[in-house]
C-alpha positions as CSV (number, residue, x, y, z in Angstrom):
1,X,115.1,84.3,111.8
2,X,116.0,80.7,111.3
3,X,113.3,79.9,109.4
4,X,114.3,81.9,106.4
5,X,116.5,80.3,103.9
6,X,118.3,80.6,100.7
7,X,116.4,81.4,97.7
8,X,113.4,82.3,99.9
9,X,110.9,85.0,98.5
10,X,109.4,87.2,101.0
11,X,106.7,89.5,101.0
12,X,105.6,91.8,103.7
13,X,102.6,93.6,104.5
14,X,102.2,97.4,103.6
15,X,103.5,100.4,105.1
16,X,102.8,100.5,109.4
17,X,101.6,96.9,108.9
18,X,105.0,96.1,108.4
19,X,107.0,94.0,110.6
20,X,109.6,96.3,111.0
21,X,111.5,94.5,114.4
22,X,111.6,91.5,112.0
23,X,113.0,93.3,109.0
24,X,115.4,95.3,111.7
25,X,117.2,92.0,112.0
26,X,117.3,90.9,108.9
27,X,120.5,91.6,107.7
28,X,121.8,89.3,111.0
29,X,121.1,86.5,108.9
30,X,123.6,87.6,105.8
31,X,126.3,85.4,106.0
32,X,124.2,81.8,105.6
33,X,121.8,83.3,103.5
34,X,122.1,84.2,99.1
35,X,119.6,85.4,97.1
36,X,116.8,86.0,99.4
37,X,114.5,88.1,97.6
38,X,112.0,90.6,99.4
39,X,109.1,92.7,98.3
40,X,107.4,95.6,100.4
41,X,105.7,98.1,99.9
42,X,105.5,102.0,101.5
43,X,108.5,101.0,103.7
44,X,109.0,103.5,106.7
45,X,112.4,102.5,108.5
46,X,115.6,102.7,106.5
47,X,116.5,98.9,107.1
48,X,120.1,97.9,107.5
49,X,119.7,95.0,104.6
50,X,118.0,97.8,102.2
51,X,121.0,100.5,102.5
52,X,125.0,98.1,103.1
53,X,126.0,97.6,99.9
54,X,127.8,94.3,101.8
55,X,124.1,92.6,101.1
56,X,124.0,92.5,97.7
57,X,123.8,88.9,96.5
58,X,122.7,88.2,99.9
59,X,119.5,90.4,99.6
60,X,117.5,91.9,96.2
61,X,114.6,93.8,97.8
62,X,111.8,95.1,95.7
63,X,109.2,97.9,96.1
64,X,105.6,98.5,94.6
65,X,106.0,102.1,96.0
66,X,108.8,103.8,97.6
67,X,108.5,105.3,101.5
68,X,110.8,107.3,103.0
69,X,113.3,104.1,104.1
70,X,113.1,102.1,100.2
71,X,113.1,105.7,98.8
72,X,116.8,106.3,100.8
73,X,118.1,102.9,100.0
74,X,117.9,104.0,95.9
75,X,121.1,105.4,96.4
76,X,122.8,101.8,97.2
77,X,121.5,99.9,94.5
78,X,119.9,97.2,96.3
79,X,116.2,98.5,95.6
80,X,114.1,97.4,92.6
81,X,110.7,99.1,91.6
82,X,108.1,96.8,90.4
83,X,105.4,98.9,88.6
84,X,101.8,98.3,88.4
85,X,98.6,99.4,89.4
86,X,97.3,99.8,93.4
87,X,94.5,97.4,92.5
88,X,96.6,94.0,90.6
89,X,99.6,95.3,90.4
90,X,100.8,92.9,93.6
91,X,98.7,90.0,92.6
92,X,100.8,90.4,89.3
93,X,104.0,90.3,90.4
94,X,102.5,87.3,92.6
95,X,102.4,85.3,89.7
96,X,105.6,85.7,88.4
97,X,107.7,85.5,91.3
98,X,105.5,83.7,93.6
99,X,106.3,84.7,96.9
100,X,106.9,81.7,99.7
101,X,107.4,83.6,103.0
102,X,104.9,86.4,104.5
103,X,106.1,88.3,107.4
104,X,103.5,90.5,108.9
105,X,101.6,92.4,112.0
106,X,99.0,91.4,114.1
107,X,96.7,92.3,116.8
108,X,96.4,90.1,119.6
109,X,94.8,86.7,119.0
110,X,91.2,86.4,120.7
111,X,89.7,83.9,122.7
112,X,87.9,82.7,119.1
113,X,91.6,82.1,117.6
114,X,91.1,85.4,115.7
115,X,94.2,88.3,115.3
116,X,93.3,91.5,113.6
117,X,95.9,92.9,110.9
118,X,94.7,96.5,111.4
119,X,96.6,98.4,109.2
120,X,96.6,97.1,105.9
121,X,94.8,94.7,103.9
122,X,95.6,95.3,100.6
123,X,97.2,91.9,99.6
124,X,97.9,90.2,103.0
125,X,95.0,88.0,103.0
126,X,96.0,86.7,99.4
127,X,100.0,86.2,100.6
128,X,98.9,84.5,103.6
129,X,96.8,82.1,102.0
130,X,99.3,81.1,98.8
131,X,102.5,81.3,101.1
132,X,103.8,78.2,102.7
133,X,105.4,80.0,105.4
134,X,103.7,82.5,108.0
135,X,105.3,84.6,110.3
136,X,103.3,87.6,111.8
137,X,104.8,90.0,115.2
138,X,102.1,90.5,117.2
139,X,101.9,93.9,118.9
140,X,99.1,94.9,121.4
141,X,99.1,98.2,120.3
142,X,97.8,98.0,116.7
143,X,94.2,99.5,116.9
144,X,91.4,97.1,116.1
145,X,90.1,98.5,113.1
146,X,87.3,96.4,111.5
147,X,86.9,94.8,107.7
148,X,88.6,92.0,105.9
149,X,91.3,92.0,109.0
150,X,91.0,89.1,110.6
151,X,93.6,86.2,110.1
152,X,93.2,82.9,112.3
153,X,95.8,81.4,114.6
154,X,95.6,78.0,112.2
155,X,96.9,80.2,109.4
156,X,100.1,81.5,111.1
157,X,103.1,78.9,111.5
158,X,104.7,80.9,114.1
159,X,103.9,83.9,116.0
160,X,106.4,86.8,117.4
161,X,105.4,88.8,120.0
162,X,106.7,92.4,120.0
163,X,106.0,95.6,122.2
164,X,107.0,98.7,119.5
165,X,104.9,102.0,119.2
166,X,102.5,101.9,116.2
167,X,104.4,103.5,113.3
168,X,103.1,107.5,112.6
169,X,103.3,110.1,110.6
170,X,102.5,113.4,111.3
171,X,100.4,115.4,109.4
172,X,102.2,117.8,107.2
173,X,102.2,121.4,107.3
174,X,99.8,123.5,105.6
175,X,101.6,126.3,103.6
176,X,99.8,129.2,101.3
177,X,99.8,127.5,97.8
178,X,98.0,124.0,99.7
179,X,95.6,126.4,101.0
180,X,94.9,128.1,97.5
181,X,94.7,124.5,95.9
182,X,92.3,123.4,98.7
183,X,89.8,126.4,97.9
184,X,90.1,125.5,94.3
185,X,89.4,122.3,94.8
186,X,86.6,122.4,97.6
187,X,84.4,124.2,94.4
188,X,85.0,121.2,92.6
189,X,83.6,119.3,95.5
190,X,79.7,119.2,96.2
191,X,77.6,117.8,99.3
192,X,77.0,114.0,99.3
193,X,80.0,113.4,97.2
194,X,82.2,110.4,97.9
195,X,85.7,111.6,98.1
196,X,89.6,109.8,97.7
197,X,92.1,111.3,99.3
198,X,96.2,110.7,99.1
199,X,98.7,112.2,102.4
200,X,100.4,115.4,102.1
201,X,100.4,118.9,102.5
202,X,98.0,119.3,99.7
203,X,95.0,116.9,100.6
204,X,95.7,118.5,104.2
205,X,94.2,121.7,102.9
206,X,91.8,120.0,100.9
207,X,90.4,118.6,103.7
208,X,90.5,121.6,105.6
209,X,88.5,123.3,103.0
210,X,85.5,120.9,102.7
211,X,84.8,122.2,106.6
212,X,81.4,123.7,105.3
213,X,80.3,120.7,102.9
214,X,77.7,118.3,104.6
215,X,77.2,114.1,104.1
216,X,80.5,114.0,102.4
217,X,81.6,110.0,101.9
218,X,85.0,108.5,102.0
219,X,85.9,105.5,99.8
220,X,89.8,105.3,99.3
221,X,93.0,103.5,99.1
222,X,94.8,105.0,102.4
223,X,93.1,106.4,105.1
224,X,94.8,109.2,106.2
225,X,94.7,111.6,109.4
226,X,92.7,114.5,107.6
227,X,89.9,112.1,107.1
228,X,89.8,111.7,111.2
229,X,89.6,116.0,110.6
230,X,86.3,115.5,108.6
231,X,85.2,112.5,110.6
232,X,85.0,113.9,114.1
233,X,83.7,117.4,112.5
234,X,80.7,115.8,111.2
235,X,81.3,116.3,107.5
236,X,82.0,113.0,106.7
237,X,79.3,110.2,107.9
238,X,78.8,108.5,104.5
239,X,74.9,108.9,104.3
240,X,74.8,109.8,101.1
241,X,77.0,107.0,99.6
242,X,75.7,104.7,96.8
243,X,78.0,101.8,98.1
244,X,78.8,100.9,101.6
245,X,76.6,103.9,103.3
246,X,77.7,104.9,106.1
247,X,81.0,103.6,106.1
248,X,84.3,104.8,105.7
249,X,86.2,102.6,103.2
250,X,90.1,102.0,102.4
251,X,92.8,99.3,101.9
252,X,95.2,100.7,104.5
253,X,95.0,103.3,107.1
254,X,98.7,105.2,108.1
255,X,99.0,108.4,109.9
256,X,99.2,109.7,113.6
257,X,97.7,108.5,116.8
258,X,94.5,110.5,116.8
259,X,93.4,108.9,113.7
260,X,94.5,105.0,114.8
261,X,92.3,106.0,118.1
262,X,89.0,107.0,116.3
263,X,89.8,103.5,114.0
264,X,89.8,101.3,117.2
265,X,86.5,99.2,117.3
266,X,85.3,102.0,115.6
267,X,82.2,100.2,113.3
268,X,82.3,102.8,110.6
269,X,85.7,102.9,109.4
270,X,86.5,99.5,107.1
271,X,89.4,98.3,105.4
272,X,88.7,96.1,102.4
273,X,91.0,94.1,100.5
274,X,92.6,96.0,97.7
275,X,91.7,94.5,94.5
276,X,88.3,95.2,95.9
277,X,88.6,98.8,97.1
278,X,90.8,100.5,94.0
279,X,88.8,97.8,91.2
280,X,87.5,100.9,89.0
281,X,84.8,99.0,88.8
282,X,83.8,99.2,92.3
283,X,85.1,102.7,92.3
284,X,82.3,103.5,89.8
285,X,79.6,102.1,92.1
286,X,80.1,105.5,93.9
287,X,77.7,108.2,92.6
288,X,79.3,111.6,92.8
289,X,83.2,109.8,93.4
290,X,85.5,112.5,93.4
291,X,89.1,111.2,92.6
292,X,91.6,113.7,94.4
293,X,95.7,113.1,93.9
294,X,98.9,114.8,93.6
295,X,101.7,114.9,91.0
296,X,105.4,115.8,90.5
297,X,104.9,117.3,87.1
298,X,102.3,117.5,84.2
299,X,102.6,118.3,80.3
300,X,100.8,120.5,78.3
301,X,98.6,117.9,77.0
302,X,96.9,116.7,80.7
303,X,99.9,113.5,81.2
304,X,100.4,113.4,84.5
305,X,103.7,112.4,86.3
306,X,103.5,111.4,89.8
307,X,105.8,108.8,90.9
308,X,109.5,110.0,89.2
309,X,111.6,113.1,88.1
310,X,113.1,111.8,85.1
311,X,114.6,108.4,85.4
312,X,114.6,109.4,89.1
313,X,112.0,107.1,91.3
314,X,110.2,109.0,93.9
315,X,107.3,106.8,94.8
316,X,105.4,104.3,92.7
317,X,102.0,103.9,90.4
318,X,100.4,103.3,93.7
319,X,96.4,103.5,93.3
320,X,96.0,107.3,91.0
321,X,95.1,105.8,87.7
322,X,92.6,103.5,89.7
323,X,91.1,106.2,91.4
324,X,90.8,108.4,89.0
325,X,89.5,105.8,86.2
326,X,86.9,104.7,88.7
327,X,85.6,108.4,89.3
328,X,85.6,109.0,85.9
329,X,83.0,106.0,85.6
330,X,80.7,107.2,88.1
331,X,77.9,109.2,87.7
332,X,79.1,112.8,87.9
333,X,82.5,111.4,89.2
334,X,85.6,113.7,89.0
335,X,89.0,112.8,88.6
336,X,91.3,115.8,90.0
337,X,94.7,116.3,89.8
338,X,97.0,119.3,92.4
339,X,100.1,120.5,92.0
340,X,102.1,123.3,93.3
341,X,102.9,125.5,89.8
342,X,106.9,125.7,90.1
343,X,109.5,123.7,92.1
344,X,112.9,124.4,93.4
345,X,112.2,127.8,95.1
346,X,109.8,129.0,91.8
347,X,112.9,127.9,89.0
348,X,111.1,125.3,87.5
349,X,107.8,125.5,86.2
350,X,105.7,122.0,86.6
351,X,103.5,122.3,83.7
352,X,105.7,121.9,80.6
353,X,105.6,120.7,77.1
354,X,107.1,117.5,77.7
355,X,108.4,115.8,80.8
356,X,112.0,115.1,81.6
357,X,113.8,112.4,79.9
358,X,112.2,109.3,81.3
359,X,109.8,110.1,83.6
360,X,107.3,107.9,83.9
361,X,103.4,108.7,83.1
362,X,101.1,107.3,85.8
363,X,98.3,109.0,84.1
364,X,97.0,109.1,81.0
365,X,95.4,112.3,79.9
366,X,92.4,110.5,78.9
367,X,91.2,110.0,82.4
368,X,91.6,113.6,83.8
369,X,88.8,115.8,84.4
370,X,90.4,118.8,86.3
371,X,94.2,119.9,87.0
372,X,94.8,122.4,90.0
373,X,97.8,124.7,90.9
374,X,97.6,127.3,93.4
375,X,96.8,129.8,90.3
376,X,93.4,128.0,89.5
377,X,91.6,125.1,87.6
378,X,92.3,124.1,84.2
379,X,88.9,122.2,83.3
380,X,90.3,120.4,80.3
381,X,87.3,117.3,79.9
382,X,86.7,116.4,75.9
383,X,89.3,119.4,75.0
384,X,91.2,119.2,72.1
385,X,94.8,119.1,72.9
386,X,95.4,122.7,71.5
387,X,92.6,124.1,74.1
388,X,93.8,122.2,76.4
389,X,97.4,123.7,76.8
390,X,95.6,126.9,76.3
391,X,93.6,126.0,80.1
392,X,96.9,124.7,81.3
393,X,99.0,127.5,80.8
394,X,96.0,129.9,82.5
395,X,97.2,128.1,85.9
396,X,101.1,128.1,85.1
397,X,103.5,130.5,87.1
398,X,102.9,134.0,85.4
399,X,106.7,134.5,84.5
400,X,106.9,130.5,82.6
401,X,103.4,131.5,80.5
402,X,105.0,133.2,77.6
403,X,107.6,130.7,77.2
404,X,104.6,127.9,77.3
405,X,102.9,129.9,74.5
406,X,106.0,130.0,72.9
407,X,106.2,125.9,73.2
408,X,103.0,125.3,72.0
409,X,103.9,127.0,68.5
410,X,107.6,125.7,68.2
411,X,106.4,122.2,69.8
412,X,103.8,122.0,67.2
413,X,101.2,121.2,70.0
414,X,98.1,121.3,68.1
């Protein structure tokens, strides 16, 4: 901890890659320390110098995306979100800021000098090489998980050995609209088809319901438990994939202990640098790429709102718009987008006429193929907007489709 100093700019790796005993002590350091500026990402622990208001000037942390410990901190003011896209969106903010610290997690260093950052490699590679200070805990119970992972002793400045539990999460549960949405989306979903998948209840059930597909593919920004589901079934082996065959592909993995265990010096699963893996370009290289993601809320005319409600921040831009611009790209790719029809306990209906007062769009309707609810798909592809509102409102909550009908008339939604 006596390495960092005032005015530092720290960035750490993503989600369970991140050095979480490091960023536990942090805040020790407050009282010799001003404007220290931190950016994460997908931050799991609710950190002591993210939520005491007694850090401000001390700390100014940023986020890309919000977890669940960024996501609480909100509420103290100390949190920024940095938008931008899954893909470049980092590397931008790089460029501005330019980032002089990297704290991150390690495997184990080898007898050929070579550690294994196992569970993410989205920008880590690129901080590690452009910061002038390296710090990375090493924990020997990171799985091994093969790709661009490996980082060399002669790039670290000092090493921190640690003996913590990988972080988990569990996989959510499955309730009766996730396993409507899966159904409606497994028909959307053919054999051989190379398949992106986000965490949640919803891609859960999704995944549940391509049991019966054969030679599906995976190439995707997280790497989530539910593809271990599809892995170990059989469904998933990657045979039919147009780029990388055979392998399963993402940028980070995160979820529980069965899935880190079928990772471990497991030759088919590979994690690619990011700019790599979510480049629409690439995506495209993916015959058949089926681009599957969630939202908060979505207007009549196919915008999709996924990482606010209203001003509110939720989560971030993350990768969706890469996905789904990279599916739309590929030959008979699909870009899909679920979400349960109402919220708070059926009051609200999530299809509306406009969004709430600044929400942010993560989507444009221009690169949206399909939207699911648990009442059906709304194929809206080269509609006009009338038609497509008409589709929408087909897989709106019965008791909000008369008032959409209504909207479309008195909202001049032509």
């Amino acid at each position: 901890m006596d390495k960092i100093k005032s005015g530092d700019k720290i960035v750490t790796s993503f989600g369970a890659g991140e050095p979480q005993t490091i960023l536990s002590r942090l805040h020790e350091i407050k009282d010799r320390v001003e404007h220290v500026k931190t950016f994460m990402a997908l931050s799991i622990p609710e950190y002591e110098f993210l939520m005491n208001p007694d850090m401000v000037g001390h700390f100014e942390a940023n986020t890309w995306f919000h977890g669940p410990g960024s996501r609480a901190a909100l509420g103290a003011g100390i949190i920024n979100t940095i938008p931008g896209h899954l893909h470049n969106g980092i590397v931008r903010t790089a460029e501005v800021e330019k980032p002089n610290v990297f704290i991150g997690t390690c495997t184990a260093v080898d007898r050929h000098g070579y550690a294994k950052m196992s569970m993410s490699v989205i920008y880590e590679n690129r901080m590690i090489r452009n910061c002038g200070l390296v710090i990375m805990e090493v924990n020997p119970n990171l799985p091994h998980v093969w790709g661009e992972t490996e980082v060399h002793l002669e790039q670290v400045d000092y090493f921190v050995e640690v003996d913590r539990p990988v972080p988990t999460i569990p996989q959510a549960p499955i309730g009766a609209k996730d396993l409507a949405i899966g159904k409606h989306v497994a028909r959307l979903v053919n054999d051989g088809d190379t398949v992106q998948f986000g965490i949640g209840s919803i891609p859960n059930a999704v995944s549940r319901s391509l049991m019966d597909k054969n030679d599906l593919g995976v190439h995707t920004e997280m790497i989530p438990s539910c593809v271990a589901d599809l892995v170990e079934s059989g469904v998933v082996n990657g045979r039919q994939k147009t780029l990388h065959p055979g392998k399963v592909v993402g940028t980070f993995i995160l979820g529980d202990k069965r899935l880190y265990d079928l990772a471990h010096n497991n030759p088919s699963f590979c994690l690619l640098r990011g700019d790599y893996v979510n480049n629409p370009f690439v995506i495209a290289q993916n015959d058949n790429m089926v681009s599957i993601n969630t939202a908060i809320q979505v207007d009549l005319t196919g915008q999709v709102f996924s990482e606010s409600i209203g001003h509110k921040m939720y989560s971030g831009s993350g990768g969706q718009n890469d996905t789904a611009e990279g599916a739309i790209h590929s030959k008979n790719g699909r870009s899909i987008i679920c979400l349960y029809s109402t919220a708070r306990d059926e009051s609200i209906s999530t299809i509306t006429p406009n969004a709430y007062p600044g929400a942010a769009v993560t989507l444009s309707r221009n690169n949206i193929d399909y939207i699911v609810t648990e009442f059906g798909v709304a194929y809206i592809k080269g509609l006009s907007i009338r038609h497509r509102a008409e589709k929408m409102i087909e897989i709106a909550h019965p008791k909000f489709r008369d008032e959409l009908r209504q909207s479309i008339k008195s909202e001049a939604i032509i």
